[in-house]
N, C-alpha and C positions, 0 to 999 in steps of 0.2 A: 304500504301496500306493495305487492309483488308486480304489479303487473304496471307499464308502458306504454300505452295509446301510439298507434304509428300517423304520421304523415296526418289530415284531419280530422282524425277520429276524437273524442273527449267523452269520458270516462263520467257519468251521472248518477248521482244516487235521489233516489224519490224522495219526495217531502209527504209524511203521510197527511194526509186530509181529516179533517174534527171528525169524533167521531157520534156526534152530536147535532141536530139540525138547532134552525136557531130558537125553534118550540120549545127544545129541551129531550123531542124525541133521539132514539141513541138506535145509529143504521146497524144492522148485523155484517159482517164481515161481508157477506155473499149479495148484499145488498150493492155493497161500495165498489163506486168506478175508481179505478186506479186515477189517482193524480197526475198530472198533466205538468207537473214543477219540481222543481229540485235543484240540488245542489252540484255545481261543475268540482270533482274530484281530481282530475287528472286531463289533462290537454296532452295531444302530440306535438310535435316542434313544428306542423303545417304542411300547406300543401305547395309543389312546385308550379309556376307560370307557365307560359307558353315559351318565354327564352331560358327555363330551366332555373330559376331562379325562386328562392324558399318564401315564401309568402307566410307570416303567423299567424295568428289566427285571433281574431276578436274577444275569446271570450277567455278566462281563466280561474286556474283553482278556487275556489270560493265563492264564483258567481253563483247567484238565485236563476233561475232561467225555466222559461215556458217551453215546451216541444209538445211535436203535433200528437195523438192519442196513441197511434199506432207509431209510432218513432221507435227509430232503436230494435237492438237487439238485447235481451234478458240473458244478466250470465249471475254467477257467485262466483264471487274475489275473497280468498280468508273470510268464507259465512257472510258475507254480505251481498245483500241479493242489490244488482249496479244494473247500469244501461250503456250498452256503447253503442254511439251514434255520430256521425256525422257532424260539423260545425253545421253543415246547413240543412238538419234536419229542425236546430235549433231557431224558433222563432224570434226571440227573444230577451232583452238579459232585465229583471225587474231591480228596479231601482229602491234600496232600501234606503233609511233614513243616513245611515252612515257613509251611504254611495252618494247619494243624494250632496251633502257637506263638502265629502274632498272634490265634488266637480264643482263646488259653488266659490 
């Protein structure tokens, strides 16, 4: 990807949501709320202190992660529709079974 996230920004791509209730009924596009979760693409190197000093940032490429509905900004990076937002727009980093293991 072309593009560099500055300072705390990170770089998000949506997880699309089933497109299936668990009935079996199937929602139409114009029905469906934008998902709330996604994939962390790209991190910037963080944000500075108050004695000037580069703080990282919690979360990184590959994380799963919740943010709030209205989060972020909507752009296209090479045809892919992303979110850039803030580390602390992000509520959260979900714990998959593989995450889960190496902290265990």
């Amino acid at each position: 990807m072309g593009f560099r996230p500055l300072h705390d920004r990170v770089v998000v791509k949506r997880i699309e949501a089933e497109q299936k209730t668990a009935g079996g009924i199937i929602i139409p596009d114009s029905a469906k709320e934008k998902p709330q979760q996604g994939e962390v693409v790209s991190v910037g190197p963080g944000a500075r202190n108050e004695k000037g000093e580069l703080v990282a940032l919690d979360v990184k490429a590959g994380d799963l992660v919740l943010f709030g509905k209205w989060s972020g900004t909507e752009v296209k990076i090479d045809g892919q529709d992303l979110l850039i937002m803030k580390e602390s727009d992000i509520l959260g980093v979900l714990e998959t079974s593989a995450n889960a293991q190496k902290a265990a």
